[in-house]
PDB file of N, CA, C and O in Angstrom:
ATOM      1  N   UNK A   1     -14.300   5.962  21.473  1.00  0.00           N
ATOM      2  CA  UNK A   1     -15.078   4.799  21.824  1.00  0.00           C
ATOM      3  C   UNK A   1     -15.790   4.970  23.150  1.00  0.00           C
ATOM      4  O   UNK A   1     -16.543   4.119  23.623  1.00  0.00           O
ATOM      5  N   UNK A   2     -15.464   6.271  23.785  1.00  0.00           N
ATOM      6  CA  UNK A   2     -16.156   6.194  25.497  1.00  0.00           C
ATOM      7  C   UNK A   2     -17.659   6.983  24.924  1.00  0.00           C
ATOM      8  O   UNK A   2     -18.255   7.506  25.865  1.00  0.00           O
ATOM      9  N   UNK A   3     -18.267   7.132  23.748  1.00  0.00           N
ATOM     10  CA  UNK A   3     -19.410   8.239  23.584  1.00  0.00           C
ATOM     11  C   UNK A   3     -20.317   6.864  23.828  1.00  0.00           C
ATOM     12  O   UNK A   3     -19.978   5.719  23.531  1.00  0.00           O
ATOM     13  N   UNK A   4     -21.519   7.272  24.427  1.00  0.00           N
ATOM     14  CA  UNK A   4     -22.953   5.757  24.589  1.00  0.00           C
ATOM     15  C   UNK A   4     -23.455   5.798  22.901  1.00  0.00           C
ATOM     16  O   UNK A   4     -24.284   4.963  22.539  1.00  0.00           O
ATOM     17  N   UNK A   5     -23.086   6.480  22.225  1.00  0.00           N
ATOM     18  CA  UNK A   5     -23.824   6.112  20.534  1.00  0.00           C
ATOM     19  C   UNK A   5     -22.752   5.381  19.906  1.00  0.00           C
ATOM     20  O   UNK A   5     -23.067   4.655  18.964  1.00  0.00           O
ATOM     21  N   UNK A   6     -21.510   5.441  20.266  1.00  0.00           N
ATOM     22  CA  UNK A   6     -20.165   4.545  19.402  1.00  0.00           C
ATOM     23  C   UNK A   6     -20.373   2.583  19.719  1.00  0.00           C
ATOM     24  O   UNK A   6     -20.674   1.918  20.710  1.00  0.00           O
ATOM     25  N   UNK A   7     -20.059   2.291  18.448  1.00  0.00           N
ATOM     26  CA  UNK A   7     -20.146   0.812  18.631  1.00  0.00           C
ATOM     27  C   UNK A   7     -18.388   0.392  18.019  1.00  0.00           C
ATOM     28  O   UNK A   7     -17.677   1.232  17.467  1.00  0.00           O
ATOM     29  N   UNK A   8     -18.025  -0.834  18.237  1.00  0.00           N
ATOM     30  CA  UNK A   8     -17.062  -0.880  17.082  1.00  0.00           C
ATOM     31  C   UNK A   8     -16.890  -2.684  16.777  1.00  0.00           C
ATOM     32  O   UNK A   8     -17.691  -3.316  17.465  1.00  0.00           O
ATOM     33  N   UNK A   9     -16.538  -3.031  16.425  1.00  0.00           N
ATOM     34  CA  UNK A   9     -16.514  -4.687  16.283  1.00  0.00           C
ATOM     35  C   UNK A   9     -15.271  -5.179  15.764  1.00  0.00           C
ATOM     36  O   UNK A   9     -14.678  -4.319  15.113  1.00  0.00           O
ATOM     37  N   UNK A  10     -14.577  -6.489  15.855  1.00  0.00           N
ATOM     38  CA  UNK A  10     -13.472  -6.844  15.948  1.00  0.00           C
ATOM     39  C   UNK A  10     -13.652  -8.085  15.638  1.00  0.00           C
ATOM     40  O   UNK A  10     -14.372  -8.827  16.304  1.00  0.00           O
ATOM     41  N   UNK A  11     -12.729  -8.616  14.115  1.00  0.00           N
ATOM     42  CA  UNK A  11     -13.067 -10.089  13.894  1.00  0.00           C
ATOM     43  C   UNK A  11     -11.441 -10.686  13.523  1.00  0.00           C
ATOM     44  O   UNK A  11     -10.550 -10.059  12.949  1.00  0.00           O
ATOM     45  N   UNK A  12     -11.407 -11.671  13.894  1.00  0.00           N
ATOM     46  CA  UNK A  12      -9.912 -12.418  14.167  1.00  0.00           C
ATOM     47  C   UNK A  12     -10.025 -13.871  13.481  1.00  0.00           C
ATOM     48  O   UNK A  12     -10.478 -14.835  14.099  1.00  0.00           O
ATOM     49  N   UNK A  13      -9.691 -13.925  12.494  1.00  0.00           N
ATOM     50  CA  UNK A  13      -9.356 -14.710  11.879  1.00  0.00           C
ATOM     51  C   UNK A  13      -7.681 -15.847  11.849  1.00  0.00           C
ATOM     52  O   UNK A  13      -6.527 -15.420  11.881  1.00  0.00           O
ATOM     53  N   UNK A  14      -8.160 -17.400  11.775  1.00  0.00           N
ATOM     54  CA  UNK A  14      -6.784 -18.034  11.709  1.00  0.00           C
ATOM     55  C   UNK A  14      -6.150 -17.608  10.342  1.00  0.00           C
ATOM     56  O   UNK A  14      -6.778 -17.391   9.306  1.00  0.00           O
ATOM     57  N   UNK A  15      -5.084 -17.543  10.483  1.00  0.00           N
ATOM     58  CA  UNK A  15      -3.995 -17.095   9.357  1.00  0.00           C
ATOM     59  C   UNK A  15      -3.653 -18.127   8.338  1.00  0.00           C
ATOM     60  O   UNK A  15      -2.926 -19.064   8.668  1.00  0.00           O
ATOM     61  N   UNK A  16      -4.041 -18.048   7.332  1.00  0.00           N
ATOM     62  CA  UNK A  16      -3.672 -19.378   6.324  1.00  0.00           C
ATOM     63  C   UNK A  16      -2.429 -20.021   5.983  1.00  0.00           C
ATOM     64  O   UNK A  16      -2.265 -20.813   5.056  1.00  0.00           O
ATOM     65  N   UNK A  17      -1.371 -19.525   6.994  1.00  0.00           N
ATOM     66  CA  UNK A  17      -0.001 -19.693   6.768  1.00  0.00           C
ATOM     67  C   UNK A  17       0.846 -19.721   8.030  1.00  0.00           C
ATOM     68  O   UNK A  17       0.811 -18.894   8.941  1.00  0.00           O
ATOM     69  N   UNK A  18       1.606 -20.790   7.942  1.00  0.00           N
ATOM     70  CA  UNK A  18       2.689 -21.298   8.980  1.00  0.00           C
ATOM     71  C   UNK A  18       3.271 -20.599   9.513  1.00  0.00           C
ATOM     72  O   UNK A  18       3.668 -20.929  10.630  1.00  0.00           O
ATOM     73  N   UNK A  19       3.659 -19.089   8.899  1.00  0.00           N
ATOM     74  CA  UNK A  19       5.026 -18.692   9.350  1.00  0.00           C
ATOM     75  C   UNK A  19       4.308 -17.477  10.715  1.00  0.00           C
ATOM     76  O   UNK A  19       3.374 -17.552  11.513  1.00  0.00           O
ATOM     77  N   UNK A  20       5.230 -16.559  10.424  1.00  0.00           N
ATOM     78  CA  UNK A  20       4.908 -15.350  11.351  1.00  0.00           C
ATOM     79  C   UNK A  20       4.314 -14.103  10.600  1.00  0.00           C
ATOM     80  O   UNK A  20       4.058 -13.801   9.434  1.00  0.00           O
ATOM     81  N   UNK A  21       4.211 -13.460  11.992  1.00  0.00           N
ATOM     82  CA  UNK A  21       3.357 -12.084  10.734  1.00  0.00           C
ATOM     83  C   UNK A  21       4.511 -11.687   9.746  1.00  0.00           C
ATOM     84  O   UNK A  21       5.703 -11.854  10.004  1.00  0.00           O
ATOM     85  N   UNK A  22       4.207 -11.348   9.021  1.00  0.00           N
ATOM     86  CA  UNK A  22       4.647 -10.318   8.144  1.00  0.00           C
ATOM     87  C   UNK A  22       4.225  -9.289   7.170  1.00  0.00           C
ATOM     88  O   UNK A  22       3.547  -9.482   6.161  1.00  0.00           O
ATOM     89  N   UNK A  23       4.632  -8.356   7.528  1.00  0.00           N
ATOM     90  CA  UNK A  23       4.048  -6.853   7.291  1.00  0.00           C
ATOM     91  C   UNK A  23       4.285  -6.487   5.745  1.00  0.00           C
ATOM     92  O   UNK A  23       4.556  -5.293   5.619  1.00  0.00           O
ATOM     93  N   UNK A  24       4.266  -6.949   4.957  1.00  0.00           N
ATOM     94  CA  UNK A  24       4.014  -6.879   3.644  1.00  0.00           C
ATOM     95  C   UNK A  24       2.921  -7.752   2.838  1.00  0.00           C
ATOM     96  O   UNK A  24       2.471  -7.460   1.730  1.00  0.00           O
ATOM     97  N   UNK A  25       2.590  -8.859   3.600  1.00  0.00           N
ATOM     98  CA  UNK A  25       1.212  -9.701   3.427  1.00  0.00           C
ATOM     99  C   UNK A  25       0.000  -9.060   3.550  1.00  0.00           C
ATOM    100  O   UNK A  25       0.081  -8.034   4.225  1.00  0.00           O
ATOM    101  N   UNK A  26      -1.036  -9.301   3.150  1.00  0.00           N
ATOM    102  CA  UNK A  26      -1.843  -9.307   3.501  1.00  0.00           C
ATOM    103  C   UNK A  26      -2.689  -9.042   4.665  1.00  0.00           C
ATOM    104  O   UNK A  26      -2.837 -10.167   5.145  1.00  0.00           O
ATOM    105  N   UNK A  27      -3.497  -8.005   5.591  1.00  0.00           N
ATOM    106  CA  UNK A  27      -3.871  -8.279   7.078  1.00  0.00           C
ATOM    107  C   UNK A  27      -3.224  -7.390   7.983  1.00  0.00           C
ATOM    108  O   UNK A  27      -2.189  -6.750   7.797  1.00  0.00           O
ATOM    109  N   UNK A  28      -3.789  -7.419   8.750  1.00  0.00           N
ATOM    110  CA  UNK A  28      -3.859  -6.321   9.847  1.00  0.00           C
ATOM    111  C   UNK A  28      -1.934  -6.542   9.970  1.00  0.00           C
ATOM    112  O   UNK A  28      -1.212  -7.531   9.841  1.00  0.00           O
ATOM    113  N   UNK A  29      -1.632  -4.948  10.303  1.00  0.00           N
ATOM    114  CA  UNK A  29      -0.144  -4.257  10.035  1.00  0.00           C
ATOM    115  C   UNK A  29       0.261  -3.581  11.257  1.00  0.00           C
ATOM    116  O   UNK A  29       1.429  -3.374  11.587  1.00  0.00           O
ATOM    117  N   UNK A  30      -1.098  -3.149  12.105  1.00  0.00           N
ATOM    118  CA  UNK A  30      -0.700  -1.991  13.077  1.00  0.00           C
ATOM    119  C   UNK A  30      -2.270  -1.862  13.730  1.00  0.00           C
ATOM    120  O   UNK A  30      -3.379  -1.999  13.213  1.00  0.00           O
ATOM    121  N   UNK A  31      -1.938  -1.612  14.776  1.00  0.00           N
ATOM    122  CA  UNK A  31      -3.106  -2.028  15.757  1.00  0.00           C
ATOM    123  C   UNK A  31      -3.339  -0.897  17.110  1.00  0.00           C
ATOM    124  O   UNK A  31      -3.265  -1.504  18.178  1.00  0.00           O
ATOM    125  N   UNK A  32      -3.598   0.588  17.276  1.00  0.00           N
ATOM    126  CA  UNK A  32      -3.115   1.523  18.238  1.00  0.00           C
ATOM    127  C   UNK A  32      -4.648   1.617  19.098  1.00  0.00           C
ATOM    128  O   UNK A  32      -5.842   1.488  18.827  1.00  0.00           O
ATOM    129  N   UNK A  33      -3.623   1.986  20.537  1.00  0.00           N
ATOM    130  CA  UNK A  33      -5.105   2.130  21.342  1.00  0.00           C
ATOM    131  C   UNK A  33      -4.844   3.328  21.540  1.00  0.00           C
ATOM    132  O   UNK A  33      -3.689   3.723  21.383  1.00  0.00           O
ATOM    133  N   UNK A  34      -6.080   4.374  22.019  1.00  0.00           N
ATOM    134  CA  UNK A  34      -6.139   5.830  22.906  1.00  0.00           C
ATOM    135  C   UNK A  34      -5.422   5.650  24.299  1.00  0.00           C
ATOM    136  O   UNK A  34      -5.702   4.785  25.129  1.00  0.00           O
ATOM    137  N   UNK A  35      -4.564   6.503  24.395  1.00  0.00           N
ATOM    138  CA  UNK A  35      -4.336   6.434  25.960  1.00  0.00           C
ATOM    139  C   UNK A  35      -5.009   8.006  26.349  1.00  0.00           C
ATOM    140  O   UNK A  35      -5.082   9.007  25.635  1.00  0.00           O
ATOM    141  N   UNK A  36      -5.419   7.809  27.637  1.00  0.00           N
ATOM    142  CA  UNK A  36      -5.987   9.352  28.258  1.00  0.00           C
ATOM    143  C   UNK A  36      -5.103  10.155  28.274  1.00  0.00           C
ATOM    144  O   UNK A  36      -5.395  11.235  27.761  1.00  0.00           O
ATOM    145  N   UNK A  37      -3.554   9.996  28.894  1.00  0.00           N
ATOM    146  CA  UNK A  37      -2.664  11.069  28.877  1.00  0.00           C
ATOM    147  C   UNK A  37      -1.678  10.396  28.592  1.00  0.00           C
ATOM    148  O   UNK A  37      -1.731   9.175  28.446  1.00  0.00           O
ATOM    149  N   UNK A  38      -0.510  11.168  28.456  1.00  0.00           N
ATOM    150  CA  UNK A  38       1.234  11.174  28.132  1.00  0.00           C
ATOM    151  C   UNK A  38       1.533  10.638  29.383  1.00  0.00           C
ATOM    152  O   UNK A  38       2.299   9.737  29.041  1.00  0.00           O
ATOM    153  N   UNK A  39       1.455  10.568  30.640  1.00  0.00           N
ATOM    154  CA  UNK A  39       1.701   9.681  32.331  1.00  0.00           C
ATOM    155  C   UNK A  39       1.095   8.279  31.334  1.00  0.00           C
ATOM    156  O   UNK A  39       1.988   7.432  31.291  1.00  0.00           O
ATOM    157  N   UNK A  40       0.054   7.912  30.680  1.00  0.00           N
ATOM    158  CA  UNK A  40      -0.730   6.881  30.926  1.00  0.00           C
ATOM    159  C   UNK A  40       0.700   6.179  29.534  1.00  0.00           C
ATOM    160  O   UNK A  40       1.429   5.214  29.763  1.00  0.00           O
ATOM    161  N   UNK A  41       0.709   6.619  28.836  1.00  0.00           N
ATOM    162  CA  UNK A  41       1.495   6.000  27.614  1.00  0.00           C
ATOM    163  C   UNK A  41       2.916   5.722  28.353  1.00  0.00           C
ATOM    164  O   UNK A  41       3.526   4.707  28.016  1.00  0.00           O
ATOM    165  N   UNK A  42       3.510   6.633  29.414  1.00  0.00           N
ATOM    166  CA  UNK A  42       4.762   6.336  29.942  1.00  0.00           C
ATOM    167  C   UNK A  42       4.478   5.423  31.125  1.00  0.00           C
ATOM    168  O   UNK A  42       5.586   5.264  31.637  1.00  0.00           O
ATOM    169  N   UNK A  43       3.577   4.733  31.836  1.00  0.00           N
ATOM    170  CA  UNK A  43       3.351   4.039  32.360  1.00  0.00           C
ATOM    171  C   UNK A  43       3.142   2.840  32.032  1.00  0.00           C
ATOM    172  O   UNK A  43       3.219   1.906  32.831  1.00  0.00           O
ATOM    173  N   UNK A  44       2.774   2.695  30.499  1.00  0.00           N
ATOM    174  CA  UNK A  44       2.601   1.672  29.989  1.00  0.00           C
ATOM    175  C   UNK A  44       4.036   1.152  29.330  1.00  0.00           C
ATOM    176  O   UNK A  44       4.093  -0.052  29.080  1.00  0.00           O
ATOM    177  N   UNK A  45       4.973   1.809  29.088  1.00  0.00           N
ATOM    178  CA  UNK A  45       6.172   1.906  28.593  1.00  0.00           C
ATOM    179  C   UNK A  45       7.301   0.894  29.667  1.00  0.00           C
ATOM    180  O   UNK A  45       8.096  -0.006  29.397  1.00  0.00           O
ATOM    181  N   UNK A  46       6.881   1.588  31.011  1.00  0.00           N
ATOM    182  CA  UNK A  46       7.786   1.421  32.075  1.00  0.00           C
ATOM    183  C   UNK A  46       7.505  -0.382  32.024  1.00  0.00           C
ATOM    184  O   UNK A  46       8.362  -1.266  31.986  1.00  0.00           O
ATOM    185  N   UNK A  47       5.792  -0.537  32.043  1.00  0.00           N
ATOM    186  CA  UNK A  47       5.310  -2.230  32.585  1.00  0.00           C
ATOM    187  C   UNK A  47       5.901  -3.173  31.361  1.00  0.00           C
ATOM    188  O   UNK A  47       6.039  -4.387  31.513  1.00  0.00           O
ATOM    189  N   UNK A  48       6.292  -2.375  29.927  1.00  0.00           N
ATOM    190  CA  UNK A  48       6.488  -3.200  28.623  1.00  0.00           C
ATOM    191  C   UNK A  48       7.749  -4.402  29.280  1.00  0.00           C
ATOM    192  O   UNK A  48       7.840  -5.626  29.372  1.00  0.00           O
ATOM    193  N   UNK A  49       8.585  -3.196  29.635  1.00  0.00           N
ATOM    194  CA  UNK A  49      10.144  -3.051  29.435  1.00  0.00           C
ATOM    195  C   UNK A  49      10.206  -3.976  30.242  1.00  0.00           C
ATOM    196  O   UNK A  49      10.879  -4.988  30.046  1.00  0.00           O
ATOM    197  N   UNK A  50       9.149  -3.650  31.800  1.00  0.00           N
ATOM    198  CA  UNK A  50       9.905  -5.036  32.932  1.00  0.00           C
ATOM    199  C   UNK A  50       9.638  -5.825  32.335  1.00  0.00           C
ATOM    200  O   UNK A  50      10.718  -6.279  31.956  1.00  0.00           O
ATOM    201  N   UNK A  51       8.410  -6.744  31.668  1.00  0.00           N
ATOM    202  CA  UNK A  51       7.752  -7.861  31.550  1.00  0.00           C
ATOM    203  C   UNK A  51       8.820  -8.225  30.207  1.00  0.00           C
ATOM    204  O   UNK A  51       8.765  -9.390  29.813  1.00  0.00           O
ATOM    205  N   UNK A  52       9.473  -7.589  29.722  1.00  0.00           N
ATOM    206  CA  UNK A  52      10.253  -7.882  28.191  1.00  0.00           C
ATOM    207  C   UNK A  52       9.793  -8.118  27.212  1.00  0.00           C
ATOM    208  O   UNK A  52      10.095  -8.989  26.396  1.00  0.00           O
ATOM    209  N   UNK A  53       8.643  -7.005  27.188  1.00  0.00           N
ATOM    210  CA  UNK A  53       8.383  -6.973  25.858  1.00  0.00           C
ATOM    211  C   UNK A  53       8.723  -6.241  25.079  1.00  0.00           C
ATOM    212  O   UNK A  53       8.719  -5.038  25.340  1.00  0.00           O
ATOM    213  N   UNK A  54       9.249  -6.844  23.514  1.00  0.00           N
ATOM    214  CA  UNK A  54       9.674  -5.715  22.188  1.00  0.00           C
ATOM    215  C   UNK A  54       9.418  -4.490  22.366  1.00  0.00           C
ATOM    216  O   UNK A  54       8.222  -4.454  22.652  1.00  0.00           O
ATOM    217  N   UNK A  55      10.002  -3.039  22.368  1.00  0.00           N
ATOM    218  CA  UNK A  55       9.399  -1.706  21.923  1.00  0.00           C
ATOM    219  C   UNK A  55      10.239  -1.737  21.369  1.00  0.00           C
ATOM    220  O   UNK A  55      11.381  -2.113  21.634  1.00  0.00           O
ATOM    221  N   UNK A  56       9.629  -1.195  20.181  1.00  0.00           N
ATOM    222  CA  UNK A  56       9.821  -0.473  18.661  1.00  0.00           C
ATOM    223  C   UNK A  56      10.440   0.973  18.887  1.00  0.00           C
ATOM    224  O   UNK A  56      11.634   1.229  18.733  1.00  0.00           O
ATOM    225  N   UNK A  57       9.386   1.957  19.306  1.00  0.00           N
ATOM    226  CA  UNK A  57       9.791   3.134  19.825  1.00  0.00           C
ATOM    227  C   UNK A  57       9.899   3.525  21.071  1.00  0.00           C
ATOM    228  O   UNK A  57       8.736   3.247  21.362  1.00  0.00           O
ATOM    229  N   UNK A  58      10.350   3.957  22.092  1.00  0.00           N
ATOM    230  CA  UNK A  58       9.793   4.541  23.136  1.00  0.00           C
ATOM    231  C   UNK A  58       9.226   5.563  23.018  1.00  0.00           C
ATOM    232  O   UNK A  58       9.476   6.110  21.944  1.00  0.00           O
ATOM    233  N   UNK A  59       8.239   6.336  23.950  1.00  0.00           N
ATOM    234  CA  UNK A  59       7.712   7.241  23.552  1.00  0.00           C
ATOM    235  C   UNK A  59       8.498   8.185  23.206  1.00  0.00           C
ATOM    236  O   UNK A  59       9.727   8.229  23.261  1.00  0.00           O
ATOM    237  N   UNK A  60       7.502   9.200  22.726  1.00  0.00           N
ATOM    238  CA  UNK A  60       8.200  10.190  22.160  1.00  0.00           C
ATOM    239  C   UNK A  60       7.209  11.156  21.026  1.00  0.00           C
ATOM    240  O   UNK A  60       6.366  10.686  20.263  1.00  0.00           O
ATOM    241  N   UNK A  61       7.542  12.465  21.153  1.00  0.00           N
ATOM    242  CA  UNK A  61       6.046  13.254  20.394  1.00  0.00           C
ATOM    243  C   UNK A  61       6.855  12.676  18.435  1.00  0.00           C
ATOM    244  O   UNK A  61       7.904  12.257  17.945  1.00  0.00           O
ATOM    245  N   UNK A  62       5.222  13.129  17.962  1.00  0.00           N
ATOM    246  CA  UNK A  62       5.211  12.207  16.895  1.00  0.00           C
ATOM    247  C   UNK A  62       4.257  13.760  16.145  1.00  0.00           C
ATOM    248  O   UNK A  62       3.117  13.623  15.702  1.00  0.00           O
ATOM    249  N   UNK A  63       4.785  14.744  16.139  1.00  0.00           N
ATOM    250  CA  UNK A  63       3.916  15.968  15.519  1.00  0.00           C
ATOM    251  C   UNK A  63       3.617  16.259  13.693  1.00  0.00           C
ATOM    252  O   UNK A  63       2.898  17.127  13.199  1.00  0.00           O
ATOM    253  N   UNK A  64       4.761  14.800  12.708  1.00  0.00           N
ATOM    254  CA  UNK A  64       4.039  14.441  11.712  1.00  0.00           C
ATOM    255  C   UNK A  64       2.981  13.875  11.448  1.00  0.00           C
ATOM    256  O   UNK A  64       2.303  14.055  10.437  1.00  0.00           O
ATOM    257  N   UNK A  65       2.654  12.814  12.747  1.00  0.00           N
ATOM    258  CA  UNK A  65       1.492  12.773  12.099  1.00  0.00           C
ATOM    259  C   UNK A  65      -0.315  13.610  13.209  1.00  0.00           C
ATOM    260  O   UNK A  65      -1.487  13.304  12.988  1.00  0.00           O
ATOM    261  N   UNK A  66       0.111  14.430  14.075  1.00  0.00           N
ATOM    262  CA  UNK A  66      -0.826  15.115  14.793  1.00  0.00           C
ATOM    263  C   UNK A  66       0.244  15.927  15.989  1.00  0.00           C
ATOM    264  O   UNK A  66       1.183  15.670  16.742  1.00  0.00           O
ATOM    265  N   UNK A  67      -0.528  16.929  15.612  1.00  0.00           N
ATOM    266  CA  UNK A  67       0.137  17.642  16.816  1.00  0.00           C
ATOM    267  C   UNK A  67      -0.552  17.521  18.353  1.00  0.00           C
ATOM    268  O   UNK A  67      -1.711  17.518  18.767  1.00  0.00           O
ATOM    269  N   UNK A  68       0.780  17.424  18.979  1.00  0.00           N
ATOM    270  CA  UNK A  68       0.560  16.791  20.382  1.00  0.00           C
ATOM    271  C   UNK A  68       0.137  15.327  20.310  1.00  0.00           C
ATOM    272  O   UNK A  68      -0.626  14.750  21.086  1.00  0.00           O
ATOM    273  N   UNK A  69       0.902  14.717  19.012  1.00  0.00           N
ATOM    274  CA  UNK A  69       0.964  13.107  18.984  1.00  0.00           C
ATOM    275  C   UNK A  69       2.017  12.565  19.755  1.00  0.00           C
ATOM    276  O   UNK A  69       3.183  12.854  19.485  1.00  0.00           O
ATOM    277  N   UNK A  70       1.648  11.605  20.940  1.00  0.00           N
ATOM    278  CA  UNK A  70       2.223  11.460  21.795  1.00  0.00           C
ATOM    279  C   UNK A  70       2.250   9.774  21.911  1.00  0.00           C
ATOM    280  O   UNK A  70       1.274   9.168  22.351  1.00  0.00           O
ATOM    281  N   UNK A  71       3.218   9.230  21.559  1.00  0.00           N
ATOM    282  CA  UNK A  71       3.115   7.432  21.236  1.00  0.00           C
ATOM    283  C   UNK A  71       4.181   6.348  21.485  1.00  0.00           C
ATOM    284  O   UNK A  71       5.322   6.406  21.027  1.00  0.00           O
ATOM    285  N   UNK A  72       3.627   5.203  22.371  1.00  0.00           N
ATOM    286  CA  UNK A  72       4.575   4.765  22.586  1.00  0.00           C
ATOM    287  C   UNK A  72       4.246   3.472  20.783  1.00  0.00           C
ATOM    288  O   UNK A  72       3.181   3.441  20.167  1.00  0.00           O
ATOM    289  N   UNK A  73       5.589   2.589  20.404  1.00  0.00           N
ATOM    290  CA  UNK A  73       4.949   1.579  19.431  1.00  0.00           C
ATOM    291  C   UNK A  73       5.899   0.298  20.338  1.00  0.00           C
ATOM    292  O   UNK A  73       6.811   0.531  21.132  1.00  0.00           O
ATOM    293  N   UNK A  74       5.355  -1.095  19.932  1.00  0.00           N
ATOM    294  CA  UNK A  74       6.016  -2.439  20.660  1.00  0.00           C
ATOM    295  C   UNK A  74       5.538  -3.421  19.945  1.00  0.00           C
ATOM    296  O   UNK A  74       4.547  -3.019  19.335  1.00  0.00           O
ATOM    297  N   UNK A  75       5.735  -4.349  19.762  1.00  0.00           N
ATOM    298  CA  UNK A  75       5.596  -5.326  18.851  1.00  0.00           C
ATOM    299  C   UNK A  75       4.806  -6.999  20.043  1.00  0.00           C
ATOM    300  O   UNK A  75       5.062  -7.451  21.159  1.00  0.00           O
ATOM    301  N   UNK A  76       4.090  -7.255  19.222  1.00  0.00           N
ATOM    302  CA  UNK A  76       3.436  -8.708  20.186  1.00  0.00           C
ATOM    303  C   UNK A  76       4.183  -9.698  19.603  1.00  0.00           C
ATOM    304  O   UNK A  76       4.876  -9.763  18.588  1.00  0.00           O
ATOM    305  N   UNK A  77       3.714 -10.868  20.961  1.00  0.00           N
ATOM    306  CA  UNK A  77       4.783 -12.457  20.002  1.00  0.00           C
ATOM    307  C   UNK A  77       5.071 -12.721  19.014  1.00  0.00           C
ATOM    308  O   UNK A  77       6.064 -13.432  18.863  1.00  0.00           O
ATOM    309  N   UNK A  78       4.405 -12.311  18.019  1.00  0.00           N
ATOM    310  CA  UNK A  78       4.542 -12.702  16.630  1.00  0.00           C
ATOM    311  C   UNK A  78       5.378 -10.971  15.433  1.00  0.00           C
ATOM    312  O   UNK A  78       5.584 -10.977  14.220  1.00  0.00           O
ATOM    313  N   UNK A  79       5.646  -9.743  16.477  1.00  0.00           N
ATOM    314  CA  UNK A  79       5.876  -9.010  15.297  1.00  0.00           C
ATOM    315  C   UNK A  79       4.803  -8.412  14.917  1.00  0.00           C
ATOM    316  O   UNK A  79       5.106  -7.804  13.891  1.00  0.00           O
ATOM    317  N   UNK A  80       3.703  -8.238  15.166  1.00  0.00           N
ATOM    318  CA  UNK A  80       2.855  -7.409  14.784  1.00  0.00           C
ATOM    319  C   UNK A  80       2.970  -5.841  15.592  1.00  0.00           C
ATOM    320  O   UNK A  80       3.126  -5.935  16.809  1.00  0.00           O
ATOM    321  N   UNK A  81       2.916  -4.649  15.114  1.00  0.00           N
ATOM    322  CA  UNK A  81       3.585  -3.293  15.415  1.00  0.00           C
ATOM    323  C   UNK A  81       2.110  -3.281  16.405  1.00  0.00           C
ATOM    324  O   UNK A  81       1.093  -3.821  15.970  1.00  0.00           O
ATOM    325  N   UNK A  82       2.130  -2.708  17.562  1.00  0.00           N
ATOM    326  CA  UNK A  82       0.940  -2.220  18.535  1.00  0.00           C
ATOM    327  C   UNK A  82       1.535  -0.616  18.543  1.00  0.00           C
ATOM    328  O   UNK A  82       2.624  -0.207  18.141  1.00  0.00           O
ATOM    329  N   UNK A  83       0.342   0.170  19.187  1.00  0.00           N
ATOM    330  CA  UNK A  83       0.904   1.506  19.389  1.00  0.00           C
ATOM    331  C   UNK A  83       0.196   1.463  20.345  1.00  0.00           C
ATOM    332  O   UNK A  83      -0.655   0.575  20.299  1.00  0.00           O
ATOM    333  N   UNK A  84       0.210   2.372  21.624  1.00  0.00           N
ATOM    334  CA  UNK A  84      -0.766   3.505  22.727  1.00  0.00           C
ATOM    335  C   UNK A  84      -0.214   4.645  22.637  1.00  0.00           C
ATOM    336  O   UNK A  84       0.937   4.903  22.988  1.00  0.00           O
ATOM    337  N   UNK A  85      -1.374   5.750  21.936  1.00  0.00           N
ATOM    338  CA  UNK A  85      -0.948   7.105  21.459  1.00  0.00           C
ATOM    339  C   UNK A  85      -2.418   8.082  22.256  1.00  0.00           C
ATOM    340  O   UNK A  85      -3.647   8.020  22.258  1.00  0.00           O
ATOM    341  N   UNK A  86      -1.344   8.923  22.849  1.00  0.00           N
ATOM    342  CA  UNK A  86      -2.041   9.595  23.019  1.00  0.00           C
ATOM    343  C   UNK A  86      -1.593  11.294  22.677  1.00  0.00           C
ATOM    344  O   UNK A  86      -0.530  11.909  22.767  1.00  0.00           O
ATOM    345  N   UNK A  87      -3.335  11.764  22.140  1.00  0.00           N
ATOM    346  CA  UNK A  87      -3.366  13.170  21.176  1.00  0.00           C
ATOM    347  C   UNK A  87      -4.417  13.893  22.464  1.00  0.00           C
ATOM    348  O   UNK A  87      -5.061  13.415  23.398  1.00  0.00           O
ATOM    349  N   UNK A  88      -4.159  15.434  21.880  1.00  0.00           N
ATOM    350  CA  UNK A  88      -4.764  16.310  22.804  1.00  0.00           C
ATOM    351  C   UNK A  88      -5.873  16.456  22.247  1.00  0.00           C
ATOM    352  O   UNK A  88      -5.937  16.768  21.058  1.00  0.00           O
ATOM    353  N   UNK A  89      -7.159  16.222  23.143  1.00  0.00           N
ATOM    354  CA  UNK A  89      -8.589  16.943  22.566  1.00  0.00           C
ATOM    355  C   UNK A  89      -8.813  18.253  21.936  1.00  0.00           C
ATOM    356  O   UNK A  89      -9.946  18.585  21.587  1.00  0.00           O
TER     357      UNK A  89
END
């Protein structure tokens, strides 16, 4: 997303239902950002933990699915899986 020709767009819709996410419904499941380096994903790890938020995984290399897959995963208020992964150029 840092190239000047990349665009990307993002649409958020209310959920037609009371409850919480759930990951067998319908709708966004998993949601990952780029981190620049393996410092940047363990830095983000360290700020989860004070503030108390859910992690799923701590980091940790992830070479099924890319080598030099490097990812932390944590979950938002509702249970939805987030990732910051970072892969080698």
């Amino acid at each position: 997303m840092g190239a000047p020709h990349c665009a990307s767009s993002l649409a958020i819709r209310l959920a037609t239902s009371d409850r919480a996410h759930d990951r067998y419904s319908c709708g966004l499941h998993h949601l990952a950002w780029v981190a620049q380096s393996r410092a940047d994903v363990d830095r983000l790890h360290e700020r989860l933990v004070a503030i108390g938020v859910t992690v799923l995984d701590a980091p940790a290399d992830y070479p099924q699915y890319r080598d030099g897959c490097y990812a932390l995963f944590f979950a938002d208020p509702d249970g939805l899986k987030l990732q910051f992964v970072h892969t080698p150029a």
